[in-house]
PAZAPA-4460 file (N, C-alpha, C; in steps of 0.05 Angstrom, whole numbers, plus 32768, in hexadecimal, padded with zeros to 4 digits):
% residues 151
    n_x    n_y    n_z   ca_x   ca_y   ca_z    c_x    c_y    c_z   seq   type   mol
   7D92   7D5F   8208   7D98   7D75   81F6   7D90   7D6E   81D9     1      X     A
   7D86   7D82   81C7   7D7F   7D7D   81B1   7D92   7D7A   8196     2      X     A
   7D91   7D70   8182   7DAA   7D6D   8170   7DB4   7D89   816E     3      X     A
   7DA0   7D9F   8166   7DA2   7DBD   8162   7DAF   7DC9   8177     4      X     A
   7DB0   7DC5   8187   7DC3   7DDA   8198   7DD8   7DD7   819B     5      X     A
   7DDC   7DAF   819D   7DFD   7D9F   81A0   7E01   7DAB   8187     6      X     A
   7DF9   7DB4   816D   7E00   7DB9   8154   7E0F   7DD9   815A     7      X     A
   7DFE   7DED   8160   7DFD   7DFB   8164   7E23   7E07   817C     8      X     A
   7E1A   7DFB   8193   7E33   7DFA   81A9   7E50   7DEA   8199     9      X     A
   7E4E   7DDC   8186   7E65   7DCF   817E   7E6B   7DE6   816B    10      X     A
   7E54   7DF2   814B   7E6B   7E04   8147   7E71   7E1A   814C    11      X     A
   7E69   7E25   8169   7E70   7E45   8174   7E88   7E36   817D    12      X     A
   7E86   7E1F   8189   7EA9   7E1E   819C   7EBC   7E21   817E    13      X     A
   7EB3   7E0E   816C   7EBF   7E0E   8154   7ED7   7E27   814A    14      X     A
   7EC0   7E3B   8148   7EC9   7E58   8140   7EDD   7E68   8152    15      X     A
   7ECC   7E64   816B   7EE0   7E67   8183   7F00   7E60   8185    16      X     A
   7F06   7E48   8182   7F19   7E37   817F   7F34   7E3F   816E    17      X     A
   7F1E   7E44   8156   7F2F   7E3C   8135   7F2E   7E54   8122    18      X     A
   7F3B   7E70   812C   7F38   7E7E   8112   7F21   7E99   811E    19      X     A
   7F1E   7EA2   8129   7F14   7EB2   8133   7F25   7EC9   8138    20      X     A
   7F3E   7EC2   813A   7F4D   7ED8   8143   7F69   7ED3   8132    21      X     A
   7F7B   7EE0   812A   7F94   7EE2   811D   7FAA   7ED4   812F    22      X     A
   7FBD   7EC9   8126   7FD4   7EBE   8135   7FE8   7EC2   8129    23      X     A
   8002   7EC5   8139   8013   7EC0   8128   8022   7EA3   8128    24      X     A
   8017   7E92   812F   801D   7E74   8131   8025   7E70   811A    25      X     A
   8035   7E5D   8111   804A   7E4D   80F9   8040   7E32   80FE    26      X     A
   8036   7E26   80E5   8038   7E0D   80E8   8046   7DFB   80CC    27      X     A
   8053   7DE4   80D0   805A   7DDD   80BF   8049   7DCB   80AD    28      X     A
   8056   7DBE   8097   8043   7DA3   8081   802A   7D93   8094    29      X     A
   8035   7D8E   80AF   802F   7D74   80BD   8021   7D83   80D5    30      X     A
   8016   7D9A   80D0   8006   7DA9   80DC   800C   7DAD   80F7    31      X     A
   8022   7DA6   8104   802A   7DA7   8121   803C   7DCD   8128    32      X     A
   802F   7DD2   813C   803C   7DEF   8147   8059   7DEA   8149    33      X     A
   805F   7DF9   813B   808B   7DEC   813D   8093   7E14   8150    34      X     A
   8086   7E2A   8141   8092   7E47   814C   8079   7E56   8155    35      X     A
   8080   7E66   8165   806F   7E83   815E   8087   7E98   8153    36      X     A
   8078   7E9E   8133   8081   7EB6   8128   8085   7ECB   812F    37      X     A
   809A   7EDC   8132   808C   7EFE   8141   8091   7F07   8129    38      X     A
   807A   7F20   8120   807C   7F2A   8108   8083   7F48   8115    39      X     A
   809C   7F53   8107   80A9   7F69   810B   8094   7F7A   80FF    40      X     A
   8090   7F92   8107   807E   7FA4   8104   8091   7FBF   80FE    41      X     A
   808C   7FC3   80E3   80A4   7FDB   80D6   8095   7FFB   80E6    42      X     A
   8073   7FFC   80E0   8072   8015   80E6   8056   8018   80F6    43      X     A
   804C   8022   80FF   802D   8022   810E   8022   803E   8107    44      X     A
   8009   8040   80F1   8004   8058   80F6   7FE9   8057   8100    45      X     A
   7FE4   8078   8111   7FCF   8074   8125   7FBF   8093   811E    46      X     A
   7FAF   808A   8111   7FA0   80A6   8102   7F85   80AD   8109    47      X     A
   7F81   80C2   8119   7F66   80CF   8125   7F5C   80D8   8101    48      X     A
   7F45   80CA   8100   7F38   80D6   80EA   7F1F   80E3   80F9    49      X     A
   7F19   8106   80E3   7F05   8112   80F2   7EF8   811F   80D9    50      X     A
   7EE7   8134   80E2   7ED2   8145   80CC   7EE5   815B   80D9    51      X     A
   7EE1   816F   80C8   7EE4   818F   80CC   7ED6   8197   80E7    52      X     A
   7EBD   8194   80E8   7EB3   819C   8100   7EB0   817D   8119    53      X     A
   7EBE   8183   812B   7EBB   8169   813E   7EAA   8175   8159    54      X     A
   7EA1   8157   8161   7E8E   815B   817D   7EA9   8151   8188    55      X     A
   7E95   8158   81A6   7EAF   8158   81BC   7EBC   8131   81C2    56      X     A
   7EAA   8121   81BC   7EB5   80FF   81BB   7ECB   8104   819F    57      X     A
   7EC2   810E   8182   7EDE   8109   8176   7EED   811C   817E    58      X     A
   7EF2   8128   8189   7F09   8143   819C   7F19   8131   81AD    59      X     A
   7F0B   8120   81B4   7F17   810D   81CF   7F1C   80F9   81CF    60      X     A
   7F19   80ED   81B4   7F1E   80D6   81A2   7F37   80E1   819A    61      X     A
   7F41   80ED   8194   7F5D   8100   8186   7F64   80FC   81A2    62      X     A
   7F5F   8110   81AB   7F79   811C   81C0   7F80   810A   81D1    63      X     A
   7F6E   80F5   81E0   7F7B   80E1   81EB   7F8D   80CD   81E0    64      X     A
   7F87   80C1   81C9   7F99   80B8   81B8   7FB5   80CE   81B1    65      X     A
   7FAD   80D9   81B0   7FCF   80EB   81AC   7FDC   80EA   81C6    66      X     A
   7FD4   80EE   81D7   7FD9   80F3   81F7   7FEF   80D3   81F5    67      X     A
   7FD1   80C2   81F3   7FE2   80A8   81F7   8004   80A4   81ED    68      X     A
   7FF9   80AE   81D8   8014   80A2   81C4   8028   80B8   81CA    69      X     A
   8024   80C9   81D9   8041   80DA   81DB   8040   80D6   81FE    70      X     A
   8039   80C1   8203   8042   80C0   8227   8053   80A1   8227    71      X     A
   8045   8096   821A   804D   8076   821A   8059   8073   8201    72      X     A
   805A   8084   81EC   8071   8072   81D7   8079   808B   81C9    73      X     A
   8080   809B   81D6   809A   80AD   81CA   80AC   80AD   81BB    74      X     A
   80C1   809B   81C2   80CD   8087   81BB   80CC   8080   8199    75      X     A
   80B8   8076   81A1   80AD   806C   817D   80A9   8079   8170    76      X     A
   8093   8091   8179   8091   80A3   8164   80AE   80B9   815F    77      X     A
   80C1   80B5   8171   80D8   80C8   816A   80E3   80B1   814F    78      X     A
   80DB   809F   8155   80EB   8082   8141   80E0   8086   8126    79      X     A
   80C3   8091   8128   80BB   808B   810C   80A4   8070   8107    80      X     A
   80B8   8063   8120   809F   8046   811F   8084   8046   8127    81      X     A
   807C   8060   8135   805B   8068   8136   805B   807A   812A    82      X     A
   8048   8087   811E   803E   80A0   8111   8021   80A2   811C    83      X     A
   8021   80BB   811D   7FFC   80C4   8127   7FF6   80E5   8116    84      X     A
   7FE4   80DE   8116   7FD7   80F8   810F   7FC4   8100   810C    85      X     A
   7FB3   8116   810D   7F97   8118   810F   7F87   8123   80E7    86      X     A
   7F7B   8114   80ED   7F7B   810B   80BE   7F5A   811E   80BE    87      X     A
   7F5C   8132   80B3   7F40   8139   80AF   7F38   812F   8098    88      X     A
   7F1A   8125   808F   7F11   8119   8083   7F06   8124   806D    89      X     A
   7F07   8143   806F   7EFB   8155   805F   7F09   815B   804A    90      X     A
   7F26   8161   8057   7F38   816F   803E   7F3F   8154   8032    91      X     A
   7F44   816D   8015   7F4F   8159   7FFB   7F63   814F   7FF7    92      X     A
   7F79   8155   8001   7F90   8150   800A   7F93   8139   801D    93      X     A
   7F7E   8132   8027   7F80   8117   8044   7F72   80F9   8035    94      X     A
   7F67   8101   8015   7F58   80F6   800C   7F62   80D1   8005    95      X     A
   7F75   80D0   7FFC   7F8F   80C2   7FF4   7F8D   80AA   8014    96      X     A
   7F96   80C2   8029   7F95   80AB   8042   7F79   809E   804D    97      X     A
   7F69   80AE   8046   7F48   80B3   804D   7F42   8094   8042    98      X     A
   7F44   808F   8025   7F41   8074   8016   7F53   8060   801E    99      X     A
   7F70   8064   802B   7F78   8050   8031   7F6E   8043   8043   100      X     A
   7F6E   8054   8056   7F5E   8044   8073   7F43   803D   8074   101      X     A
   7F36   8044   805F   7F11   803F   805E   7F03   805D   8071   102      X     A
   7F0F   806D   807A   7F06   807A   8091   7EEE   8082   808B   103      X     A
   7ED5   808B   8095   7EC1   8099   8088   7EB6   80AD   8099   104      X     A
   7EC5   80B2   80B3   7EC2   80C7   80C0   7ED0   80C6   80DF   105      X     A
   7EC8   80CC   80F3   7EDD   80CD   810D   7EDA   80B6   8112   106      X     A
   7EF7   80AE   8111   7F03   8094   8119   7F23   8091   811B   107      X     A
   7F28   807D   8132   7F43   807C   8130   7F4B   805A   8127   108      X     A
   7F59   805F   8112   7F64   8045   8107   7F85   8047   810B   109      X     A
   7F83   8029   810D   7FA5   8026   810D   7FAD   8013   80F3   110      X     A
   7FC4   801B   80ED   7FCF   8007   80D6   7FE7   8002   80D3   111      X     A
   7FEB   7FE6   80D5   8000   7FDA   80DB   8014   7FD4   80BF   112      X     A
   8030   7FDD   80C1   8044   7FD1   80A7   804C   7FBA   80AE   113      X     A
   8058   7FA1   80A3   8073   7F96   80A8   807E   7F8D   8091   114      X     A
   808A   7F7A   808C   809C   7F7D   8070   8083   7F6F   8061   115      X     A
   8074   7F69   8069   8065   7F51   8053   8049   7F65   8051   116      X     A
   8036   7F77   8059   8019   7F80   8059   8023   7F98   806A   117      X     A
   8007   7FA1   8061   8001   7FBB   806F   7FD8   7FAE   8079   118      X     A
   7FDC   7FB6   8093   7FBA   7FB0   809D   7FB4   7FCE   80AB   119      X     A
   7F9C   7FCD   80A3   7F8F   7FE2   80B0   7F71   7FD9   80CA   120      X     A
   7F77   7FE1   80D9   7F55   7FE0   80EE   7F56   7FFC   80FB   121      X     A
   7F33   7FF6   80FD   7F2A   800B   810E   7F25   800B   812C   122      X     A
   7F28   8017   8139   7F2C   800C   815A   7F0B   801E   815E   123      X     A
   7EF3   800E   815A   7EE0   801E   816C   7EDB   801E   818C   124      X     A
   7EE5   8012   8197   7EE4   800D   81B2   7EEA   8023   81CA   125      X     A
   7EFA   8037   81B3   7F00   804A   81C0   7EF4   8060   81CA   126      X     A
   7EDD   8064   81B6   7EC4   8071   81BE   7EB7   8069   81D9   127      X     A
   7EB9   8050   81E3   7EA7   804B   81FA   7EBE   804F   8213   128      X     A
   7ECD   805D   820A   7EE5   805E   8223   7EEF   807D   822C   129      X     A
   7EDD   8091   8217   7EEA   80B1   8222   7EDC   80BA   8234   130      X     A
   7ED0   80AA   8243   7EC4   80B6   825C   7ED3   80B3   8271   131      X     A
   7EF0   80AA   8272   7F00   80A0   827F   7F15   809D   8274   132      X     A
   7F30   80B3   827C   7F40   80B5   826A   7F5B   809B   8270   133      X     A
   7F5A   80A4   8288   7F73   8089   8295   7F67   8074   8280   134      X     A
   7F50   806C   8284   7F4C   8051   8276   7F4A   804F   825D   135      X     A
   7F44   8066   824F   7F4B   806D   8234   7F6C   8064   822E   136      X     A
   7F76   806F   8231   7F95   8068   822C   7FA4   8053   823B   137      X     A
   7F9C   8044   8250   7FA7   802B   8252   7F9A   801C   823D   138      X     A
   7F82   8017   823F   7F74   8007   8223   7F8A   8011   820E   139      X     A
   7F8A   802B   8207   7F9A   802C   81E9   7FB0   8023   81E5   140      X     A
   7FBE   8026   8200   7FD5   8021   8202   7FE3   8003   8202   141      X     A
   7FCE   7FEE   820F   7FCA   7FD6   820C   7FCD   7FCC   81E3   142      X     A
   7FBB   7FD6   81D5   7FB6   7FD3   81B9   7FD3   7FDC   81AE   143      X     A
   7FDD   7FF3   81B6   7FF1   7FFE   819F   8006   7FED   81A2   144      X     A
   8009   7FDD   81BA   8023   7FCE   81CA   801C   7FAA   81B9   145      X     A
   8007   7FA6   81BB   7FFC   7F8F   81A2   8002   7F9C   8188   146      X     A
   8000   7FA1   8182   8003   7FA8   8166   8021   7FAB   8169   147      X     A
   8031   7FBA   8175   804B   7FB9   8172   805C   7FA3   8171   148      X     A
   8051   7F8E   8177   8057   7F70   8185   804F   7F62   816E   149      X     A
   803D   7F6F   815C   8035   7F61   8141   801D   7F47   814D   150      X     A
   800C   7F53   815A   7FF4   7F48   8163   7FDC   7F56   8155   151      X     A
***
């Protein structure tokens, strides 16, 4: 094997390993795992962003996400601890949320509170899943249940 690839294979495991993904791991001075943190999650909001005029994928980007969230977490949204809604991108009035989330057209972002931040992401994945709605909403349903868990 050449130096370049052992170079190469050491720092993809590297990245892999170390920091690639968020944890809620605790570590102390002496760098040793002592907890896992669970970070309480005050609120989840789950916002279909769209244009005035939608094709039928952002139609179904919405509605299955709403579907989801009022079959599997009812509950929550009676709580307050999920919110959803469908955010048009056009009006002036949506403008305010429009910049919070970065949105720039049909998309569904989620954004997470807890006592310390507020995070926002965009879930594109969802697009490659409305050809299939069961699997549409277990997938979503999988994500909203991480995030509730403060994952």
């Amino acid at each position: 094997m050449s130096n370049k690839f052992f170079f190469i294979v050491l720092v993809t495991s590297l990245f892999l390993l170390v920091g690639c993904s968020k944890t809620n791991k605790f570590t102390t001075d002496n760098g040793a795992l002592d907890n896992l943190i669970e970070v309480n999650i005050d609120k989840l909001e789950i916002y279909h962003f769209h244009a005035t005029n939608q094709c039928y994928s952002c139609k179904t980007v919405g509605a299955y996400a709403e579907e989801t969230i009022n079959t599997y977490f009812k509950d929550e949204l009676e709580k307050g601890i999920i919110v959803f809604d469908h955010i048009n991108v056009d009006l002036p009035e949506n403008q305010d949320l429009v910049v919070k989330y970065g949105a720039t057209g049909s998309s569904l972002w989620l954004g997470t509170y807890n006592e310390k931040e507020f995070d926002q992401e965009e879930n594109v994945n969802v697009w490659y899943k409305i050809k299939d709605k069961q699997n549409y909403m277990f997938y979503l349903k999988g994500i909203i249940e991480q995030k509730l868990a403060g994952n």
